[in-house]
DSSP file (Angstrom, degrees, kcal/mol; ACC not computed):
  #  RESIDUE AA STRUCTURE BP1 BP2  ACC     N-H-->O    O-->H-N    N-H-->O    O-->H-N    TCO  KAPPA ALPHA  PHI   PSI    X-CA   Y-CA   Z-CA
    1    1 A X              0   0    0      0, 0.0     5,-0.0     0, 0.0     2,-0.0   0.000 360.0 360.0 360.0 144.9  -20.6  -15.2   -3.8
    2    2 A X     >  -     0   0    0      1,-0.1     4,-0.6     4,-0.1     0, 0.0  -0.266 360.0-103.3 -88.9 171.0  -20.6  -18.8   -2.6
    3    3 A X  H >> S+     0   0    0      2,-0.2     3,-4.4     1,-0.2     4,-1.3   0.979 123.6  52.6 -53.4 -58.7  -17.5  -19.9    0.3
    4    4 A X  H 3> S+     0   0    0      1,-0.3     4,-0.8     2,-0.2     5,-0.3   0.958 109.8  45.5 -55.0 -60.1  -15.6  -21.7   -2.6
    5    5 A X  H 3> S+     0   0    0      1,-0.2     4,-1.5     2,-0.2    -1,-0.3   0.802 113.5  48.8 -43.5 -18.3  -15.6  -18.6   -5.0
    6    6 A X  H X< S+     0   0    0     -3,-4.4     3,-1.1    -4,-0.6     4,-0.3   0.967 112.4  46.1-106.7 -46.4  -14.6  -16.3   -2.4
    7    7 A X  H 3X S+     0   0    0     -4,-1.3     4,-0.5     1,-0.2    -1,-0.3   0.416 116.3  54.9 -70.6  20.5  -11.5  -18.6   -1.1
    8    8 A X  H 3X S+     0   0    0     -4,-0.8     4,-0.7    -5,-0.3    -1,-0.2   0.763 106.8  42.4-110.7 -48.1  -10.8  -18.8   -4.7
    9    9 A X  H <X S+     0   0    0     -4,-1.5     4,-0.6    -3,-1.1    -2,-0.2   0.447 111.8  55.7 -77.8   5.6  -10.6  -15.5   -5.5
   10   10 A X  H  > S+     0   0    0     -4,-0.3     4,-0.7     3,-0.1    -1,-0.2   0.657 105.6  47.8-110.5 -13.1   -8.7  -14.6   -2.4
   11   11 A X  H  < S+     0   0    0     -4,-0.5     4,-0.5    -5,-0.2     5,-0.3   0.506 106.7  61.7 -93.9   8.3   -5.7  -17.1   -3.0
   12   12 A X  H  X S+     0   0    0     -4,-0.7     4,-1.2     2,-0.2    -3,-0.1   0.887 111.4  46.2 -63.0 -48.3   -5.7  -15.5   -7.1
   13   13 A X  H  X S+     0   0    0     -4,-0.6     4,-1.0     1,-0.2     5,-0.2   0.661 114.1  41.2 -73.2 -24.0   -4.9  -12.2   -5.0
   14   14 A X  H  X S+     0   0    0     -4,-0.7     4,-1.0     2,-0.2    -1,-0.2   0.770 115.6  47.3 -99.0  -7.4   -2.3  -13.5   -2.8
   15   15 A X  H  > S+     0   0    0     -4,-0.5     4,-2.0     2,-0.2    -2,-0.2   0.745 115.9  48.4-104.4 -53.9   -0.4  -15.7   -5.4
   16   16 A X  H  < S+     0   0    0     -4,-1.2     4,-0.3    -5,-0.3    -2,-0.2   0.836 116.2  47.1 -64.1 -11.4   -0.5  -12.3   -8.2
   17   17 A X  H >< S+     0   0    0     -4,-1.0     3,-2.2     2,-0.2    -1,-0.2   0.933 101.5  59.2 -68.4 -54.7    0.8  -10.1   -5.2
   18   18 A X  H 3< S+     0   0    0     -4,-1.0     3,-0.2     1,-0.3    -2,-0.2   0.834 116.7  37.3 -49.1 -39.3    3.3  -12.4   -4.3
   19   19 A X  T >< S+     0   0    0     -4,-2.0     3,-1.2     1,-0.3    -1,-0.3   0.520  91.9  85.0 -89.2  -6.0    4.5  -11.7   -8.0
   20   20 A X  T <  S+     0   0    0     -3,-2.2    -1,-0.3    -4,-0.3    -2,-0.1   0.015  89.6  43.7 -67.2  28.2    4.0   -8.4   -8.6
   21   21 A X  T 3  S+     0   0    0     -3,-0.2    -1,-0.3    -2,-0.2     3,-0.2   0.069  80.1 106.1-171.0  18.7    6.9   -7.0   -7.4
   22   22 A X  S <  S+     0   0    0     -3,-1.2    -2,-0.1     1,-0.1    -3,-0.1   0.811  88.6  35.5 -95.3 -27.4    9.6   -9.5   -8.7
   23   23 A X  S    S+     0   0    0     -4,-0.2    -1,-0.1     2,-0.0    -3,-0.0  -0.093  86.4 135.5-119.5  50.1   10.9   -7.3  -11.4
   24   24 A X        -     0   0    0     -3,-0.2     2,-0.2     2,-0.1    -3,-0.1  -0.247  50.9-125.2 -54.7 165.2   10.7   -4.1   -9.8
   25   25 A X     >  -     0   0    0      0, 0.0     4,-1.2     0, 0.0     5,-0.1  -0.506  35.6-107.3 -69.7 171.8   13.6   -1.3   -9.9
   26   26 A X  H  > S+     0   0    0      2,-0.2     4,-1.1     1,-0.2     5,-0.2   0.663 120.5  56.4 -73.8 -17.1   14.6   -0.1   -6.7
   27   27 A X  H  > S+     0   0    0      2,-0.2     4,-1.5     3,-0.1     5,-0.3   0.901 102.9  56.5 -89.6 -42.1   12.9    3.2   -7.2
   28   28 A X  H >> S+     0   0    0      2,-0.2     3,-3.5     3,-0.2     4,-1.8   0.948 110.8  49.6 -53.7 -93.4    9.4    1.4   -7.8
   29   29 A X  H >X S+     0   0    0     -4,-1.2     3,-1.3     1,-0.4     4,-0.7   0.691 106.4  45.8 -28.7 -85.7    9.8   -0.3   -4.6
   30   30 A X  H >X S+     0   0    0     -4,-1.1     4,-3.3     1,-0.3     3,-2.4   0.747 112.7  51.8 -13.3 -49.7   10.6    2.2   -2.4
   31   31 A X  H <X S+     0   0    0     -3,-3.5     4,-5.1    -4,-1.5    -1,-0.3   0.971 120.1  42.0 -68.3 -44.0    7.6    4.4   -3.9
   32   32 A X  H << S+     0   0    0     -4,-1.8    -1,-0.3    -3,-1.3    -2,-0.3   0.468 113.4  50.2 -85.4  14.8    5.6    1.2   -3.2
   33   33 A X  H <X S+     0   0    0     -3,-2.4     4,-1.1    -4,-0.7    -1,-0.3   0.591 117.5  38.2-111.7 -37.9    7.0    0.5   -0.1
   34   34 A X  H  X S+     0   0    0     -4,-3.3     4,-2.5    -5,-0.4    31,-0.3   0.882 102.0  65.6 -80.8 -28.0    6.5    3.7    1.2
   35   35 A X  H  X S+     0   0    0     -4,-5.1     4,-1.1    29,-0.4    -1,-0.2   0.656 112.9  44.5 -80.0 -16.4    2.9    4.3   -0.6
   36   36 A X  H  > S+     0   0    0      2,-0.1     4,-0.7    28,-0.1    -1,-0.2   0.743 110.4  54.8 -94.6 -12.5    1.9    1.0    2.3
   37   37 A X  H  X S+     0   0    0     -4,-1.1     4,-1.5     3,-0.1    -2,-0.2   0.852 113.9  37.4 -68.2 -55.4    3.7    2.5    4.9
   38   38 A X  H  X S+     0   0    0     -4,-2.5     4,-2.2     2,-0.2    23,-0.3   0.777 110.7  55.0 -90.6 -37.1    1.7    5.5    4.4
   39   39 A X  H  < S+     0   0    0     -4,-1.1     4,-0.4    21,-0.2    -1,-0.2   0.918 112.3  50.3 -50.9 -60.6   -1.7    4.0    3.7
   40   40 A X  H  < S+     0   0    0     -4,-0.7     4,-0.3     2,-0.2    -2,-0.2   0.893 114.5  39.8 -39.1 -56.0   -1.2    2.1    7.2
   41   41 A X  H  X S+     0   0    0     -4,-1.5     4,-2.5     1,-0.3     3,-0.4   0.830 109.3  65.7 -89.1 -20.0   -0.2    5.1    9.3
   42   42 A X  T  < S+     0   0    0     -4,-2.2    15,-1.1     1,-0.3    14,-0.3   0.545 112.8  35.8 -73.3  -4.9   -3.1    7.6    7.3
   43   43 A X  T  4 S+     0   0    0     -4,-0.4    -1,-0.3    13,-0.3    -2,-0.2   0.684 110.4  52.9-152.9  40.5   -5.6    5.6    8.6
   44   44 A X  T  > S+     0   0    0     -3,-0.4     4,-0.9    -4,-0.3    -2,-0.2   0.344 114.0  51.5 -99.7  -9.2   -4.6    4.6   12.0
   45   45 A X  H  X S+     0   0    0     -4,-2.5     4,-3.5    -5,-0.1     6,-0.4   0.855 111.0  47.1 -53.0 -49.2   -4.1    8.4   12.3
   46   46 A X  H  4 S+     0   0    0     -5,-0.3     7,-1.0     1,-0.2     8,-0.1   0.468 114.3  45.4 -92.9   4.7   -7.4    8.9   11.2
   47   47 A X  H >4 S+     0   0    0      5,-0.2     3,-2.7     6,-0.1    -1,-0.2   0.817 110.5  53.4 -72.2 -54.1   -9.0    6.2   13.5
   48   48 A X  H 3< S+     0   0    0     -4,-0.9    -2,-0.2     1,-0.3    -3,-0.1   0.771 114.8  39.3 -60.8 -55.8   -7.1    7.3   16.4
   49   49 A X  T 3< S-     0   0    0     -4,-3.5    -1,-0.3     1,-0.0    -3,-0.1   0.333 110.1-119.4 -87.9  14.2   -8.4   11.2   15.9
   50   50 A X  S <  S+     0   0    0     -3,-2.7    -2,-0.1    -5,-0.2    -4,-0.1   0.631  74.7 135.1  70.1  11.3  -12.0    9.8   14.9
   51   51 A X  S    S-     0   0    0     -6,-0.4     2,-1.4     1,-0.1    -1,-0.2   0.046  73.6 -61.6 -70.0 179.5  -11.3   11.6   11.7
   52   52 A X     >  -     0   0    0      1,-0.1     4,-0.6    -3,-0.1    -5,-0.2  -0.615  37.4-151.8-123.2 113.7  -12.1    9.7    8.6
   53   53 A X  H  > S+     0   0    0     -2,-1.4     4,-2.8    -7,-1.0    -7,-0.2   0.501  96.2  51.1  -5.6 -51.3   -9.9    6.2    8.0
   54   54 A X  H  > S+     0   0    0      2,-0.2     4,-2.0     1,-0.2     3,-0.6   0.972 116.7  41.4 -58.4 -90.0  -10.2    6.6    3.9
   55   55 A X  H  > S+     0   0    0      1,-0.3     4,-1.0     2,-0.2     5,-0.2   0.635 105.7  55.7 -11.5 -51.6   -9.1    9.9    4.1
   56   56 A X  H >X S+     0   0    0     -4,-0.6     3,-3.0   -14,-0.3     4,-2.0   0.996 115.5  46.8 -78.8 -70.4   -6.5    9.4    6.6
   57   57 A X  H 3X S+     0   0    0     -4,-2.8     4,-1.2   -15,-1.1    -2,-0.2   0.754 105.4  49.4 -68.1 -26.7   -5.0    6.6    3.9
   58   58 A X  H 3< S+     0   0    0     -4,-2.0     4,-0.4   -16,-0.2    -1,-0.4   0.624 117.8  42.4 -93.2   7.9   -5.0    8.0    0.5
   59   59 A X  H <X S+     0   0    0     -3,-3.0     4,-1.3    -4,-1.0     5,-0.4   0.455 111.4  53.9-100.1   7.3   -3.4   10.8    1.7
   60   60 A X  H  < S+     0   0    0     -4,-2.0     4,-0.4    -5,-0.2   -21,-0.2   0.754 112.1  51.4 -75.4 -33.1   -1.2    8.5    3.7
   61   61 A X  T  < S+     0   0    0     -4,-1.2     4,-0.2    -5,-0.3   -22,-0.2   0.777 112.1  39.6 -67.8 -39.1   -0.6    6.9    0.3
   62   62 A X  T  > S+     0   0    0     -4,-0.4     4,-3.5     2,-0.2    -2,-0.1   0.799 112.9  53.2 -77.3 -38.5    0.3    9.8   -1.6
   63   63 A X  H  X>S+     0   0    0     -4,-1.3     4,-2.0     1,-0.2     5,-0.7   0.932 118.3  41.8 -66.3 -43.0    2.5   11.4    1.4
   64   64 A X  H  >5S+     0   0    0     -5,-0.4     4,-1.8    -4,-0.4   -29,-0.4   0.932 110.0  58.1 -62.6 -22.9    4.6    7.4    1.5
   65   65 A X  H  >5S+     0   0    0    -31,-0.3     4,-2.4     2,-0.2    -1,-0.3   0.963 111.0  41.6 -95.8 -54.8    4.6    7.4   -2.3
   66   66 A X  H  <5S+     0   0    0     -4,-3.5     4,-0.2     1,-0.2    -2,-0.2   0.915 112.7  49.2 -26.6 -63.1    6.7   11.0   -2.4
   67   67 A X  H >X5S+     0   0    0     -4,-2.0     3,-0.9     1,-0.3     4,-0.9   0.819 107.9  56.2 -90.4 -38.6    9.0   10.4    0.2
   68   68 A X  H 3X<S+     0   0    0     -4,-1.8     4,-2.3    -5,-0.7    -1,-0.3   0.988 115.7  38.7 -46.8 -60.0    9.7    7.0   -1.5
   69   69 A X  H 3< S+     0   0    0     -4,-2.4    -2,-0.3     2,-0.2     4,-0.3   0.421 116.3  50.0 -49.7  -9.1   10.6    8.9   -4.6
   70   70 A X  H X4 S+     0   0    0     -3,-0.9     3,-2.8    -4,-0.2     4,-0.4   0.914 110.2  47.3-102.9 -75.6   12.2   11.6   -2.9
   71   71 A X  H >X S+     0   0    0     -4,-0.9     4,-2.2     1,-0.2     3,-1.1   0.798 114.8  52.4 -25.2 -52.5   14.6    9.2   -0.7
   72   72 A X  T 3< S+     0   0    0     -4,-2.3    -1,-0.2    -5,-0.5    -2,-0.2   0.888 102.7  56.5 -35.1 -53.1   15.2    7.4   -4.1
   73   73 A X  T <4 S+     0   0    0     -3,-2.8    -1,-0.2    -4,-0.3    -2,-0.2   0.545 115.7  34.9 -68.9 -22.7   16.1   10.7   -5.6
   74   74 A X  T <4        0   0    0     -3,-1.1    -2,-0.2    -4,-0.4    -1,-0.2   0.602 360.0 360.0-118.5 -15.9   19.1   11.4   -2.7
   75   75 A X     <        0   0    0     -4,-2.2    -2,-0.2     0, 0.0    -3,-0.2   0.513 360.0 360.0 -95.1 360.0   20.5    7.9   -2.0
């Protein structure tokens, strides 16, 4: 893909993120607050122990995406 295609396709992604999330519930959020939270710390755990990074973040994804729903589920 040429330079123009690729900055083209990368401001497509950052303007449909920006919007994704405008008519959320609070419960959505959370889950989806927690499921980047969790992705982030699974695989700078799983740099850190030389373990493997992928790994470390979809179950970093799944663990953040409970505990959003869970926390949701008691407040």
């Amino acid at each position: 893909m040429n330079t123009k295609g690729m900055k083209f396709a990368v401001m497509a992604v950052v303007v449909l993120s920006m919007t994704a999330c405008s008519n959320m519930k609070n419960r959505d959020q959370r889950m989806l607050s927690g499921a980047a939270i969790g992705t982030g710390v699974g695989a700078a755990a799983g740099a850190v122990t030389g373990g493997c990074v992928t790994c470390g973040a979809v179950i970093g994804a799944g663990v953040g995406t409970a505990a959003g729903a869970i926390y949701d589920n008691n407040h």
